[in-house]
N, C-alpha and C positions, 0 to 999 in steps of 0.2 A: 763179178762187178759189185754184188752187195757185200762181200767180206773185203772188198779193197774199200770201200765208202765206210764201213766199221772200222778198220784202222785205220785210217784217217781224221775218224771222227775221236776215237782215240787219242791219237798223238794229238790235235787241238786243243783237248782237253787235259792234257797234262802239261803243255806248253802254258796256256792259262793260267795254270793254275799255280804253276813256276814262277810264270811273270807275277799272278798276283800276291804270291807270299814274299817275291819278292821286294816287291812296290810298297808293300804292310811292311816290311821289316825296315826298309829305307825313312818313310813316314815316324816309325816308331822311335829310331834312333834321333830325327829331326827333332822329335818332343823332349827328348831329354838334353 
């Protein structure tokens, strides 16, 4: 149960972090 709540907590954490480099790179191209 806890190594399934670790991959989980995982994959959230790279989905985030996907969406927010992706979110900054959308934001950044809007500046120029």
């Amino acid at each position: 149960m806890k190594n399934k709540l670790y991959g989980s907590s995982i994959l959230t954490t790279v989905i985030l972090s996907y969406y927010l480099s992706y979110h900054f790179n959308r934001i950044q191209k809007q500046d120029l």
